[in-house]
C-alpha positions as CSV (number, residue, x, y, z in Angstrom):
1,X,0.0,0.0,0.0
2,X,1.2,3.4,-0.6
3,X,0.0,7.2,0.1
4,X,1.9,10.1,-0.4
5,X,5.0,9.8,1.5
6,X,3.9,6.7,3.8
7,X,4.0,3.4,2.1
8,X,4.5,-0.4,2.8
9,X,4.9,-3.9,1.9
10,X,3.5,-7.3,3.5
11,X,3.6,-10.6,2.6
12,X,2.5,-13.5,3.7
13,X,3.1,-17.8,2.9
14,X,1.1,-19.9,4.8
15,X,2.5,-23.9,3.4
16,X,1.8,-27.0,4.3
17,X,5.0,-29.1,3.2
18,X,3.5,-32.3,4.2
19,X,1.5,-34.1,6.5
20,X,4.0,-33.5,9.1
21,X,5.2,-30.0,8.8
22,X,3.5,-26.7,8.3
23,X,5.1,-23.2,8.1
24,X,3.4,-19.7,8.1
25,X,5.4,-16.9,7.5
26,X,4.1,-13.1,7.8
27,X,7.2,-10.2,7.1
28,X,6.4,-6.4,6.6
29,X,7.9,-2.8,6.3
30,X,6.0,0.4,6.5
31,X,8.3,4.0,5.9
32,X,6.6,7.6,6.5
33,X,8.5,10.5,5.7
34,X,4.7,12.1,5.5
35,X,5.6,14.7,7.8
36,X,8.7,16.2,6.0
37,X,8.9,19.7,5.3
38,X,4.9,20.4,6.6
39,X,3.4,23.1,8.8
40,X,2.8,21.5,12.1
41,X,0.2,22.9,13.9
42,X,-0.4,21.6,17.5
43,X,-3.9,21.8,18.5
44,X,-5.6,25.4,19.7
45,X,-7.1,24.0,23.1
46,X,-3.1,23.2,24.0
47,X,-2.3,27.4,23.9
48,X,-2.3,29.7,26.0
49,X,-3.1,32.2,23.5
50,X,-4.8,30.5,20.2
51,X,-4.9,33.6,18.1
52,X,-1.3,33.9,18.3
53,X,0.5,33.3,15.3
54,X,3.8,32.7,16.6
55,X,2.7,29.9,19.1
56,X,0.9,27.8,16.2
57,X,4.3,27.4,13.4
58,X,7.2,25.9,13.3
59,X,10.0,28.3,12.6
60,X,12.4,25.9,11.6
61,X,13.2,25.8,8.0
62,X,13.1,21.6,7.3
63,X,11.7,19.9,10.3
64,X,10.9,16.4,9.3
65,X,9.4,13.2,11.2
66,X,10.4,9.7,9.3
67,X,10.4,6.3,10.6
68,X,10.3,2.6,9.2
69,X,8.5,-0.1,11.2
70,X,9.4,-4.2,10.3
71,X,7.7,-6.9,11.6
72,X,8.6,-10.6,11.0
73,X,6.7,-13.7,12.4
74,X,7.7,-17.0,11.7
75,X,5.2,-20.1,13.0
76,X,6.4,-23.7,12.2
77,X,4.6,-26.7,13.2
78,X,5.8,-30.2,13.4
79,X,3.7,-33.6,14.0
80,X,6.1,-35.8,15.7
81,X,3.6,-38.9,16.3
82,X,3.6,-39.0,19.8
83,X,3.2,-35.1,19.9
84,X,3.5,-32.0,18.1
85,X,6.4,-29.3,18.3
86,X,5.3,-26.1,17.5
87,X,7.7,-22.7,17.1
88,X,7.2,-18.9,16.9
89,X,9.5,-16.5,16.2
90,X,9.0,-12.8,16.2
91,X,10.7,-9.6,15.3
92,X,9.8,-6.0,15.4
93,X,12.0,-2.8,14.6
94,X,11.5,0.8,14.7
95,X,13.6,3.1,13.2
96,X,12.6,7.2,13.7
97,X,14.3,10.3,13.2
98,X,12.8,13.6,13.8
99,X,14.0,17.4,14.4
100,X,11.6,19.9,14.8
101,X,11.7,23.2,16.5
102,X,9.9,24.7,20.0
103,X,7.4,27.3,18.5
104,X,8.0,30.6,17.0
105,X,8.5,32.9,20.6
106,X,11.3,34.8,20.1
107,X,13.5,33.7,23.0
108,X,12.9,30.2,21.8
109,X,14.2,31.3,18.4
110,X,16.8,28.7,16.9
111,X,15.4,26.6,19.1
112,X,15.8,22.8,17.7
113,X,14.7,19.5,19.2
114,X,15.7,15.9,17.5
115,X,15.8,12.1,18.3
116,X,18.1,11.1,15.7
117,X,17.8,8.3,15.9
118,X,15.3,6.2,17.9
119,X,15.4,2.8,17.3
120,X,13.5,0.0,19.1
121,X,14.1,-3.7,18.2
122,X,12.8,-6.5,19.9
123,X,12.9,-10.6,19.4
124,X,11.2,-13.2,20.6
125,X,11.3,-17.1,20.2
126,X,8.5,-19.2,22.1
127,X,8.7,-23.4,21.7
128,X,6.7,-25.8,22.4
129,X,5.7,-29.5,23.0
130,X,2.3,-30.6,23.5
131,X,0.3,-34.1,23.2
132,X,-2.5,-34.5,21.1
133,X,-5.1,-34.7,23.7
134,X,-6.0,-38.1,23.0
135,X,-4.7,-40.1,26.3
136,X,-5.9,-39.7,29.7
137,X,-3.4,-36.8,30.4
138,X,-3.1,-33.4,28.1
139,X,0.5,-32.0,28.1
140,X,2.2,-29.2,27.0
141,X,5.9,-28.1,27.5
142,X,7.6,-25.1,26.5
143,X,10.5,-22.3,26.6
144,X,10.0,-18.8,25.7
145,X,12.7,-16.3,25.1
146,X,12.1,-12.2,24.4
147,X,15.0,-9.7,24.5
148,X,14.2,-6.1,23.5
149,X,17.0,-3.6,23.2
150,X,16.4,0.2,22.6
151,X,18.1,3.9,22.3
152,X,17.2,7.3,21.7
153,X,19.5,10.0,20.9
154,X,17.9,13.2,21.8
155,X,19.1,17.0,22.2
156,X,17.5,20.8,22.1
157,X,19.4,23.6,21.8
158,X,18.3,26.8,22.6
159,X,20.8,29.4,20.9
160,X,19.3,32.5,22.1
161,X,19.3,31.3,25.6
162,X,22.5,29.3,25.5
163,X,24.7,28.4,23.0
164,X,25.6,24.8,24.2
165,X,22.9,22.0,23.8
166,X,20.6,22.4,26.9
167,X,20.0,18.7,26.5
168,X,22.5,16.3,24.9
169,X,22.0,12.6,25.8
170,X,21.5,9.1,24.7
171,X,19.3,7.0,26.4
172,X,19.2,2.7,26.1
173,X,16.7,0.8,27.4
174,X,16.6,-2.9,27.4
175,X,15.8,-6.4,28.8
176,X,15.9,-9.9,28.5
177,X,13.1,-12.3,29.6
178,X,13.2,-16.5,29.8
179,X,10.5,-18.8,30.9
180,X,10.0,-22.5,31.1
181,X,6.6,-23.4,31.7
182,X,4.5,-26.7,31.5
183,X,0.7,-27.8,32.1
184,X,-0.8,-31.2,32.9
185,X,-4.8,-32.0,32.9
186,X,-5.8,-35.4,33.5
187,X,-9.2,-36.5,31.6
């Protein structure tokens, strides 16, 4: 699909190799650079003064907002006789940039404020082992892994006010989460 500046792609297979195996696969990327170069006008009930000109435009000559999203999803199923093993695996990543200014007051002039970049990526990988429900006891065994892993790079300058950024810093954000779990109902 596509629109102006914001597009994307997506596909999907869904296949069923044999009697045994089956694999579904879902991948897709969507870029904006929609607000490039654009007017930005925050909303009137925000202001303290709506009727003033300078408090509703940006100043800046090119402020821009872009990003890219992807998301990948991989499910794959096995029939092992006994029982089947199932996997999923999963990505996502964002990718944004963005500079814009603070407002056309005049001891904001200059001003500029940017995440260049901010970027979010995440995984996560979930398998499992479960019986076929057919015996006097349902089972299911697993593991499931996620690790997510993030940083923004953000400043504002204000040159009238100062001439050294008044913020300059890069934040990273992160975790990484493991789980065994299990279930058991007798029929």
């Amino acid at each position: 699909f596509a629109e102006q500046d914001y597009w994307g792609l997506r596909a999907s297979l869904s296949l069923d190799v044999n009697d045994a195996l089956s694999i579904a696969l879902m991948a897709q990327h969507v870029a904006d650079d929609g607000a490039s170069s654009e007017l930005w006008l925050p909303r009137p009930d925000l202001l303290a003064d709506p009727n003033d000109i300078r408090l509703t435009t940006v100043t800046l000559a090119d402020p821009f907002l872009k990003f890219t999203t992807d998301n990948v999803n991989l499910d794959v199923g096995y029939e092992l006789g006994f029982a089947t093993l199932h996997t999923v695996t999963g990505y996502a990543g964002l990718d944004l940039h963005d500079v814009d200014d603070c407002a056309g007051l005049s001891f904001l002039a200059g001003c500029v404020r940017s995440a260049l970049p901010d970027r979010h990526h995440q995984w996560s990988q979930e398998v499992r082992l479960s019986s076929h429900g057919e015996a006097s006891l349902d089972w299911l065994v697993g593991v499931s892994y996620y690790d997510e892993q993030g940083s923004r790079n953000y400043y504002e300058i204000m040159p009238v006010l100062e001439p050294q950024p008044r913020i300059n810093r890069v934040n990273r954000s992160g975790g990484t989460t493991l789980a065994v779990f299990g279930q058991a109902v007798r029929r």
